[in-house]
N, C-alpha and C positions, 0 to 999 in steps of 0.2 A: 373384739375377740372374746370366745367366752370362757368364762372361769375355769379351770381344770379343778373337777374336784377329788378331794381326797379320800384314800380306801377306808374303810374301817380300821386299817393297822395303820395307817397312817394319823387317824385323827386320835387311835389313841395312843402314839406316841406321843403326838402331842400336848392331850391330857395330862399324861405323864409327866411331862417334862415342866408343869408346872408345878408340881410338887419334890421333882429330884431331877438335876441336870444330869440327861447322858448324852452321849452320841453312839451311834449302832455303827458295826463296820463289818466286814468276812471275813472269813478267816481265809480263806484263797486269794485274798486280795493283800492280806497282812505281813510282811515279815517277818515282824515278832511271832506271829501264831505258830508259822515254820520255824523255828527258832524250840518254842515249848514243845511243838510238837513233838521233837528228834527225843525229849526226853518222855513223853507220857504215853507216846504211841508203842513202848513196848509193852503198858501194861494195859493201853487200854487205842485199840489198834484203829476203829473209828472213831478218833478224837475229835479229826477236820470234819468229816463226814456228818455225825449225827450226833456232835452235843456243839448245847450254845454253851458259851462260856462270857462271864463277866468279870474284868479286871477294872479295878478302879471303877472309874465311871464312863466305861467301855462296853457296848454289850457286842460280842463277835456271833454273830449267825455264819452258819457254814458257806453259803454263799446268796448271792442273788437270786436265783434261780430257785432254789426251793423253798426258800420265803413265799415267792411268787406263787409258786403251785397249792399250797395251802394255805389261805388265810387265817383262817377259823384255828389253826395248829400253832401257827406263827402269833397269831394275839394270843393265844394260852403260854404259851412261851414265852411271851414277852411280860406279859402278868407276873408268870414265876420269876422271871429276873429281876422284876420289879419293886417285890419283894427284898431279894435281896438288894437294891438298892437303897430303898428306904432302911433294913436292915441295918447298911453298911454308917448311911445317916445316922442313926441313933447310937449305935455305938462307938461312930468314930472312926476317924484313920490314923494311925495303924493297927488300932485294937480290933479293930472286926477282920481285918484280913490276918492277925497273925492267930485270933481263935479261929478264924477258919483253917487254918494251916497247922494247929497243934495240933498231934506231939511233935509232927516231924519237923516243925521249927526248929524243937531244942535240938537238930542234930548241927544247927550254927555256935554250939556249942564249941564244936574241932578247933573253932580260930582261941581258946583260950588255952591251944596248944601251949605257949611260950610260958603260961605259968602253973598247969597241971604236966605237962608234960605228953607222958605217952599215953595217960590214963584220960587224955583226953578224947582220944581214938572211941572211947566207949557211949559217945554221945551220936556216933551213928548207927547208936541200934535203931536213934527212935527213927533211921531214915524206914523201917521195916511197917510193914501193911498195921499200925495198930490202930485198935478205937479211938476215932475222934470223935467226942463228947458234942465240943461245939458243933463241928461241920453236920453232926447230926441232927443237930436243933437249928442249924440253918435251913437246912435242906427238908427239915419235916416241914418249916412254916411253910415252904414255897410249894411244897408239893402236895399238899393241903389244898391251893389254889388251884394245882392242876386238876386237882380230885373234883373239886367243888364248882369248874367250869364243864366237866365230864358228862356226858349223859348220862343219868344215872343206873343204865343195864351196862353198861363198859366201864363202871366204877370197879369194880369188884375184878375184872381181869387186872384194870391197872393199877390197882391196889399192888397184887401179887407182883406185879414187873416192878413196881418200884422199892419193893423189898428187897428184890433180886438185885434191883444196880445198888442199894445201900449196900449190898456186900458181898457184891461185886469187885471186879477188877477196876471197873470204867469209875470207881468214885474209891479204890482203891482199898478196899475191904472196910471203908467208910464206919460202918455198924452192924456187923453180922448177925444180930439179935431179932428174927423175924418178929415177934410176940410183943416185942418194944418197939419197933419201927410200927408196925399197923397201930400200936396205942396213940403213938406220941404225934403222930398224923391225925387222926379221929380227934385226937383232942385240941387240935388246931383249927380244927373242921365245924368242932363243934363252936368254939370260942368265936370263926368267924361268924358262923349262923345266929349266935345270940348277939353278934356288938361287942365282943368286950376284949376284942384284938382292933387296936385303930390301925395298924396296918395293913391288913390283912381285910380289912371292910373300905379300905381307902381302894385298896387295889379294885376289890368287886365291884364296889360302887359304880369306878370309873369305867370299868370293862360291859356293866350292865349301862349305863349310861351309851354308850358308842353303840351299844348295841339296838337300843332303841329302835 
């Protein structure tokens, strides 16, 4: 019988996977993802549809099916998730998912109801769209990679688009600072083209590798 061999996203999954364990799943296929959805889809209404999302050490792609249809899209994708996995590695659990999630964290504030009282009710402002610092420097590193696996004449439209979802609904008014987003990105950019990001050159390396 002969070997079945593996795609290009396939073999760099599994590149990947010897530097950070995940497993890939869909979100059409997930329960849980239906579950987040009922809460993210008001603000950001193709959630299932057209973002990957990574929990833990989960990466959800929307489905089968459009994986399939672009590979070339689907391993930039997974690059950027990859990112933050290593990411999530270096700083830990549950330090990297709760800076990912400040300020709206502090609104698990409410439950010290019992010993602020009513004054504790004021801990769900931060449920409201504000500046996340971290989620901003998460998301500059990963999209650094998207940038820098880009051809380089479609750099520059998508530059502009991912300014747009930072502050955007869909990452929930993330970083609405265009002039600091396009900075803090370039400077990712530029860090990984010198060496002197190992995450960020770990990811290229292995993507330029598969590509071979």
């Amino acid at each position: 019988m002969a070997e079945s061999r593996l795609t290009k996203f396939e073999q760099l999954v599994e590149e990947l996977k010897v530097h950070v364990p995940f497993r890939i799943r869909f979100k059409n296929e997930a329960t849980e993802m239906e579950v987040i959805a009922a809460f993210v889809e008001p603000f950001s209404p193709d959630f299932m549809e057209n973002y990957t999302t990574v929990i833990g050490s989960t990466i959800y792609f929307p489905d089968r099916f459009s994986l399939m249809q672009n590979e070339e899209r689907a391993m930039r994708t997974l690059a950027h998730e990859a990112v933050h996995l290593l990411d999530a590695e270096r700083w830990r659990m549950p330090f990297f998912s709760l800076a990912y999630i400040f300020p709206q964290v502090l609104a698990l504030g409410l439950f010290s109801f019992p010993w602020l009282g009513w004054w504790a009710f004021l801990f769900l402002l931060f449920l409201l769209p504000l500046p996340s610092p971290f989620r901003y420097y998460f998301e500059s590193r990963a999209y650094a990679i998207d940038l820098l696996l880009s051809p380089p004449e479609r750099q520059e439209s998508m530059m502009q688009h991912i300014i747009r979802q930072f502050s955007g609904w869909g990452y929930y008014k993330m970083f609405p600072f265009p002039k600091l987003v396009e900075k803090g990105i370039r400077k990712w950019m530029r860090k990984a083209e010198k060496g002197e990001d190992q995450i960020l050159v770990k990811v290229l390396l292995l993507y330029e590798m598969v590509n071979e």
